[in-house]
N, C-alpha and C positions, 0 to 999 in steps of 0.2 A: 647682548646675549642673543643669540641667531634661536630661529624657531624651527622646529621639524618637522619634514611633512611625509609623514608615512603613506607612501601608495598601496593601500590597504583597498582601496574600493575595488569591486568587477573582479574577484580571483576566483569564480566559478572554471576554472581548465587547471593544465595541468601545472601545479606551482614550480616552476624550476627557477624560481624569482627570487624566494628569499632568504635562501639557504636552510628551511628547514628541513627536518625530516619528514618526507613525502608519504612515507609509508605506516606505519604507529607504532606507538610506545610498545613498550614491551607486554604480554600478556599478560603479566604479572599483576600490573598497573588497574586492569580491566576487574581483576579476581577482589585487588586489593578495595576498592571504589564500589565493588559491590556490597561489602561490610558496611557502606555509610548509613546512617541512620538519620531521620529526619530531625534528634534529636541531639544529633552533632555536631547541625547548622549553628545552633543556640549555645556552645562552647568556644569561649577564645581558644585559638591555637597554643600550641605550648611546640616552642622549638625546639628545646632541650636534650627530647630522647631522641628527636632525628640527627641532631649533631652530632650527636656520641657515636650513631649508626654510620653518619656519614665519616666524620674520622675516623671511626674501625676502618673503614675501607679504604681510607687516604694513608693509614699507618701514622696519626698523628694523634696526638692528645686533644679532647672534646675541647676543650679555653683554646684551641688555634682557630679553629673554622667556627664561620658565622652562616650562615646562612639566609639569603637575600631574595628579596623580588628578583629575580635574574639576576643578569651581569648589569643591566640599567642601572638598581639601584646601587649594586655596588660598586660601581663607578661614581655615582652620587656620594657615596658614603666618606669613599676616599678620597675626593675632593673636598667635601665638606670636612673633613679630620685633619687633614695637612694643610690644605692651603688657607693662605690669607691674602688679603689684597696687597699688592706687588709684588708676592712671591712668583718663582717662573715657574711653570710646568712644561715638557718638555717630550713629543712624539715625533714619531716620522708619520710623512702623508705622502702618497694616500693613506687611510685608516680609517678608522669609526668614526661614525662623524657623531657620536655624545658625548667623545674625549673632550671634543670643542666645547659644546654644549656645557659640560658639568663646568670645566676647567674656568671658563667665561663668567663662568652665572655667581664664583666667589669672586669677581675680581681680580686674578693669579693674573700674569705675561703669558700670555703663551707662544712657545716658541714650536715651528712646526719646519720640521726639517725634511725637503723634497726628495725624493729618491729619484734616480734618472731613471732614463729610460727600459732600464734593465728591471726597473723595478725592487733591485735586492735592497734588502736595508742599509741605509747608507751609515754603514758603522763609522767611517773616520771623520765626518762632518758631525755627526750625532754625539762622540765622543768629545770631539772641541767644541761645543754648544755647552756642555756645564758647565754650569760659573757657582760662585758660592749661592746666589740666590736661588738658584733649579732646589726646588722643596720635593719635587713630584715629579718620576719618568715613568710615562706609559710604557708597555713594549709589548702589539700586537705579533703572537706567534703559534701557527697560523695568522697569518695578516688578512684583514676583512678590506677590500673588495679582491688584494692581490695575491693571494695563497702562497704568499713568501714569507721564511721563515728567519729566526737567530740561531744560530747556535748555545749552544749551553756557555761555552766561554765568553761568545757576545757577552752575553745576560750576566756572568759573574766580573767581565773586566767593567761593562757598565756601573754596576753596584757598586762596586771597588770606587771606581772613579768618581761618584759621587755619595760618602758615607754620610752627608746630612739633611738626604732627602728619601725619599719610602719610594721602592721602583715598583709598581705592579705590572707583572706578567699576565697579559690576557690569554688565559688559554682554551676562549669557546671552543674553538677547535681541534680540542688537543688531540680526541681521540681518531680522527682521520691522519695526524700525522706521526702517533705514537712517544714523541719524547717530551719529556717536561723538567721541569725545575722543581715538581713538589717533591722531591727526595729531601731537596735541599731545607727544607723545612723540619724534617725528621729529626729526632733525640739524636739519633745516631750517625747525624751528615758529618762531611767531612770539616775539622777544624775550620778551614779555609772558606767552607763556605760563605756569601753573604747574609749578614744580617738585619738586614733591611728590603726584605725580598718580601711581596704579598702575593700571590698567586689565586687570580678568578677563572671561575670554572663556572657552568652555565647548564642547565638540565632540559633546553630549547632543541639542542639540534642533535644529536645525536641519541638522546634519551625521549624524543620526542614529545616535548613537553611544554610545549613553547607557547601553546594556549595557557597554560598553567599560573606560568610566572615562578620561576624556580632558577635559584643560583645561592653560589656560595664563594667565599673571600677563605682563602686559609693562608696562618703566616706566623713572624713569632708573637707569642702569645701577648708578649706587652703591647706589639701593635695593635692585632684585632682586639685586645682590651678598650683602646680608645675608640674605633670603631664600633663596639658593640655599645659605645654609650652616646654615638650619632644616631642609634640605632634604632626603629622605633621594634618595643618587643613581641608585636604580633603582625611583624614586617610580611612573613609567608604565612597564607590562608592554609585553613587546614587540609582541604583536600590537595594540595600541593602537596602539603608534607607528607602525607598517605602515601600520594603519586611518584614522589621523589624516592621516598625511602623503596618500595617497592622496585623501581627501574634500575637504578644503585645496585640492587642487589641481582639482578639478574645480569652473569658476565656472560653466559652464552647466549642471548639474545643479543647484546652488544657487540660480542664476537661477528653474529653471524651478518649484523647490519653493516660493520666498521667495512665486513669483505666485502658486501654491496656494493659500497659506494666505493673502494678502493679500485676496485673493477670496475668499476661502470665510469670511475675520470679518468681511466687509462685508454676507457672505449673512447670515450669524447675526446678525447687529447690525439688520438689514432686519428678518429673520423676529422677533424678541423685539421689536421695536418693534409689529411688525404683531399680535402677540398681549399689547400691552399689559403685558408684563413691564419693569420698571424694570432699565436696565445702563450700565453705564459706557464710555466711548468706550476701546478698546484700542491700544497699540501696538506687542503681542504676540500670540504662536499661541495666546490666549483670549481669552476673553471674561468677566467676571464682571457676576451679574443678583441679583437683590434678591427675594427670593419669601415672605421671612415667615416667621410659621411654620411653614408646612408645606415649610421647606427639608429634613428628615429625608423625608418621604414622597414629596418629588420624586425624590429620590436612588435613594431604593429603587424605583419605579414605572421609572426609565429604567434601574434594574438588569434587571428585570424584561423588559423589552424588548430587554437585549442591550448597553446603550448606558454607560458609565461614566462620571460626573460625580462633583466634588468639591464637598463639603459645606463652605464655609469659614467658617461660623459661629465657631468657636472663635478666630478672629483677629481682635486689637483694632479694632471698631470695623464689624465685619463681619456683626455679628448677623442669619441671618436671609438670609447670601448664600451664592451658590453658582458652582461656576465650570467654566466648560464649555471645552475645547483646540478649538481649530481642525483637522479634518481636511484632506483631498484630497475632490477635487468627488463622488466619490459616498459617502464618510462625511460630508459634510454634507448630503446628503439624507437621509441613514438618520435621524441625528442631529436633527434638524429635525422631522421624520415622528415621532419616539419623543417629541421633547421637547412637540410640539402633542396626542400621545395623553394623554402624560404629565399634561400640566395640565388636561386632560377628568378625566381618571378619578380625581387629587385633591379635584375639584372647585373649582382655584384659582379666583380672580378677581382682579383687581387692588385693590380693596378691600383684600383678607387683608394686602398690604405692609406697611403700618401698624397690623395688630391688634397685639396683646399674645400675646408666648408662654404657654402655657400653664403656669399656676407648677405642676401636675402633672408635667411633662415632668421628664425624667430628667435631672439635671446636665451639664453641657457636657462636651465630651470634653476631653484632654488635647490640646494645640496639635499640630499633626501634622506632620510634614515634606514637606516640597515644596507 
């Protein structure tokens, strides 16, 4: 079982690092947390009425949605529920690197299928990878570090194709890219639907909450039944659930953040094009760009400026790349301004993409979280 090493220390500048939301939660949240009382602290949580809150808003019945320390643990959860030692589980990579983590820690094969160069999800290899043992398919959508997505038919011919394993659809991201698969969960989906669909959702980045520890799993209800008895029952702290229910319920603050960032990766994707840096099309709060080797001295040069980026070299397939969060309209100016300094005083060029790392260079690092 690999270990995680969160680069959490020195984030004193501007975070464009780790994909959360740079700006804050909703004001809601603020009004809500003001109601705490000292005599609150002294109450187990009670999940209950925020689930019922939360499925109001998913259009789903309260026995579908659990509600979880983040996407962490429900990633935890559902490894722990399906698998068993020698069963296969089964994602593409690059990805989350706790798919590994959870999937390893029961035992399971894990089977991890590379996407080339292009990055898109590599559906026709991914599909002939089932076999009867696949217990468990992840399916990053928004994809975490590469902002590449599935289609809806992806995700329902996957299902199809393997009826006797649980596919959970990651969707931290959803709300940057607008489509999802929780319909399909609904009283009212279409026959055809699959029925072995779990769908995680995450209250971290887009609900800004990600100090919190907030998420939730919704799906059919006999699944999350088994899941909710992995589950421990006072999984989310209560000022969570305060902070959760609260942000959930504000769609115009969401609205007006979701444009934020929609604008501000179309600016970044503009500006990296205009200075000849090689990236990938997003449909997430980042952007990921290709810089070579000198990805270690970009990182440190927009340190140096204030500005924080993530170095994703250590992920399959990624050599060499790096990845930058989407702010609010005046953190991507800052950002923008640091990263055009940035590649002055490297001395990059667009040449450098293609050189060869330096075999002097120091060993890669250990694979990092988030």
């Amino acid at each position: 079982m690999p270990e995680y090493h969160p680069p959490l220390a020195g984030r004193n500048a501007l975070r464009l690092d780790f994909n959360e939301n740079t700006h804050a939660p909703s004001p809601r949240v603020r009004e809500a947390l003001s109601r705490l009382t000292l005599e609150s602290f002294t109450i187990y949580p009670e999940r209950a009425p925020v689930e019922q809150v939360v499925a109001a808003h998913l259009g789903l019945a309260p026995k579908q949605v659990l509600l979880t320390n983040a996407v962490d643990e429900a990633i935890h959860l559902v490894t722990f529920t399906f698998l068993e030692e020698g069963d296969e589980t089964l994602f593409a990579v690059p990805s989350f690197f706790m798919y590994d983590v959870n999937a390893m820690a029961m035992g399971a094969k894990v089977i991890r299928i590379q996407a080339d160069e292009t990055l898109e999800f590599p559906y026709e290899k991914f599909i002939a990878a089932i076999t009867p043992k696949t217990k468990l398919i992840i399916l990053a959508s928004p994809n975490n570090p590469t902002g590449t997505v599935l289609t809806r038919e992806q995700i329902h011919s996957i299902a199809h194709a393997a009826p006797q394993a649980v596919v959970m659809v990651d969707e931290a991201y959803f709300h940057f890219f607008g489509e999802t698969v929780m319909d399909d969960l609904r009283a009212d989906a279409l026959a055809d639907a699959p029925k072995n669909l779990i769908v995680a959702r995450t209250f971290s980045k887009a609900y800004g909450l990600a100090n919190l520890r907030a998420g939730l799993l919704a799906g059919p209800a006999e699944l999350i039944a088994h899941i909710r008895k992995a589950s421990s029952p006072y999984n989310v702290n209560g000022v969570a659930l305060m902070a959760g229910e609260a942000a959930i319920g504000d769609t115009e603050y969401i609205d007006w953040y979701v444009d934020q960032i929609r604008t501000g990766r179309a600016r970044i994707e503009k500006a990296l094009d205009h200075m000849k840096v090689p990236r990938w099309t997003s449909h997430a709060n980042f952007v990921l760009m290709h810089i070579g080797p000198k990805h270690k001295e970009l990182v440190a040069a927009m340190r140096a400026r204030g500005v924080l980026l993530r170095d994703r070299s250590s992920d399959p397939g990624l050599e060499g790349c790096v990845r930058i969060t989407v702010g609010v309209e005046d953190q991507i100016d800052t950002g923008i301004a640091a990263l055009r300094d940035s590649l002055a005083a490297i001395g990059w060029t667009p040449a450098e993409v293609n050189a060869p790392e330096n075999p002097e260079d120091e060993p890669k690092e250990v694979r990092e979280y988030e």
